[in-house]
C-alpha positions in Angstrom: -34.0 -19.9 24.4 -32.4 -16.8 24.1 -30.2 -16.0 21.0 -28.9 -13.1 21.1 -25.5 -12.8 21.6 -23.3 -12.4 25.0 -22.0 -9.9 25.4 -19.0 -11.8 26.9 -19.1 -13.4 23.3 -15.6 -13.8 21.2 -15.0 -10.9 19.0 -16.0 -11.9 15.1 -12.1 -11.4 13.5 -11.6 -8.0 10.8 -13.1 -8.4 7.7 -11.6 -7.6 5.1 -14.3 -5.6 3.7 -13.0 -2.1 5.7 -10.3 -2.6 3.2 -12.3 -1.2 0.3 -12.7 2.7 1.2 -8.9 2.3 2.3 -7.8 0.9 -1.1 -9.6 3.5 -3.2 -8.5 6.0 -1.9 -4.8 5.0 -2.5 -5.9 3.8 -5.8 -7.2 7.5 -6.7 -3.8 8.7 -5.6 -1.5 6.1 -7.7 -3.8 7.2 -10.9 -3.9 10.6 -10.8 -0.2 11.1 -11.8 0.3 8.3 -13.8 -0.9 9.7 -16.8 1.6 12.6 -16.4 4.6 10.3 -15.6 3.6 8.3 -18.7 3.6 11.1 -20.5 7.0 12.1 -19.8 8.5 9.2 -19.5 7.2 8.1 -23.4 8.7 11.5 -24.5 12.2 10.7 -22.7 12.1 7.1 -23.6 9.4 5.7 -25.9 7.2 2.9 -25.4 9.5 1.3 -23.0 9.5 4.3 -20.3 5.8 3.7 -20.4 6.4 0.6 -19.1 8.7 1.6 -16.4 5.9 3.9 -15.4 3.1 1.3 -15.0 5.7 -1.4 -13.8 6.5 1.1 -11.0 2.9 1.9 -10.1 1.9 -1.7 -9.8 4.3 -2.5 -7.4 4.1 0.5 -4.9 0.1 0.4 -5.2 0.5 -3.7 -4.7 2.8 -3.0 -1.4 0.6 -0.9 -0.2 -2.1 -3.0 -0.7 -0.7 -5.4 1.1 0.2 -3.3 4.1 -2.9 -2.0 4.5 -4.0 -5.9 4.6 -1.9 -6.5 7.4 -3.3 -3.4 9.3 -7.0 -3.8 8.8 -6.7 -7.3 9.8 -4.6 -7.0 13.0 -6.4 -3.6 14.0 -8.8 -5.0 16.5 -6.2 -7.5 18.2 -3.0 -6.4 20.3 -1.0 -6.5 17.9 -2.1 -4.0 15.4 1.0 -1.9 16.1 3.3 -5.0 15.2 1.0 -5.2 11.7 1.7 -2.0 11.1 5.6 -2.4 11.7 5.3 -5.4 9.1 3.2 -3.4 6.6 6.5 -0.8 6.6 8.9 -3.7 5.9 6.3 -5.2 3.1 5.5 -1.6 1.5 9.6 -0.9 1.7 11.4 -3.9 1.0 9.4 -5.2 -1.9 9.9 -2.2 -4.2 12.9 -1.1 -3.2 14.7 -4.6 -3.6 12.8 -5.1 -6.9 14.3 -1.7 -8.2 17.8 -2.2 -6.9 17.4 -5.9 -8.8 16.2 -4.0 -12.0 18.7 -1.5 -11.7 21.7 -3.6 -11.5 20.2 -6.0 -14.4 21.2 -3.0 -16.9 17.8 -3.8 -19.1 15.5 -1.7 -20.8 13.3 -0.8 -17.8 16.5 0.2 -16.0 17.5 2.5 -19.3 13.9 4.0 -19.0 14.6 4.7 -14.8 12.3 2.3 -13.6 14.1 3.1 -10.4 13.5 6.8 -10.1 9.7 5.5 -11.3 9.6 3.5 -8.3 11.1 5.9 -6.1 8.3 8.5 -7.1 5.5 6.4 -6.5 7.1 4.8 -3.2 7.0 8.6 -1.9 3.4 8.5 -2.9 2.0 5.8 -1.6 4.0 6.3 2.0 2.8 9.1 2.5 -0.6 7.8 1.4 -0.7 4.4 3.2 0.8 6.2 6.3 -2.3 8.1 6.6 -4.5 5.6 6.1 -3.2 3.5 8.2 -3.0 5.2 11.2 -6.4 6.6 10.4 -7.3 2.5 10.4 -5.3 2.0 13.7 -6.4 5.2 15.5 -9.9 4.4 14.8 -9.1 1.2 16.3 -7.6 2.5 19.9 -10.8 4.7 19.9 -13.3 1.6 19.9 -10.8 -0.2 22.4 -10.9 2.8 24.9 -14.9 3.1 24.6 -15.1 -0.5 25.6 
């Protein structure tokens, strides 16, 4: 009995665990500023425009976590490009529509510019999660044109 596979065999689906390397590395880039914003943002506003900070690195680290979800588990099917598409819409809409909320609810993360938080760190994890995940996708083509 043979048991090796076929080589006609069904793909195994993405694992999730060629998310880690991707997810460090944006992790490394949310924390190295944050102690900087905090920084300034407790000498402008106190205790509360540390919480702005964090609040607004959380959510744009969390988006981006999530859209790089989306690619690494659509890279190896046709539709790694649409995953990618959706990973923009999750990564923008969530912070921005939280922010606009926060803004508009005149509270004390809004005094502290929570919004111009999240605007900093949605910068930085675009052009973060951008990379990385065309890194992700382009790797992807190359094992689909080698086949």
């Amino acid at each position: 009995m043979n048991t090796e596979p076929a080589d006609n065999a069904p793909k195994s689906p993405p694992s999730l665990q060629q998310l880690w390397r991707p997810a460090i590395a944006l992790t490394i880039a949310v924390a190295l500023p944050t102690p900087l914003l905090a920084w300034y943002a407790q000498t402008q506003h106190g205790a509360v425009g540390i919480q702005a900070v964090l609040f607004a690195a959380f959510l744009c680290w969390g988006s981006s976590i999530g859209a790089l979800t989306l690619v690494v588990m659509s890279k190896q099917t046709p539709y790694g490009l649409h995953a990618a598409m959706a990973g923009i819409a999750l990564r923008t809409g969530i912070p921005l529509a939280i922010g606009a909320f926060l803004k508009q609810s005149e509270g004390p993360l809004a005094e502290a510019g929570v919004f111009g938080m999240i605007m900093v760190y949605y910068l930085l994890t675009l052009l973060v999660e951008t990379v990385l995940a065309a890194r992700l996708l382009q790797s992807a083509a190359n094992v689909s044109k080698a086949s």
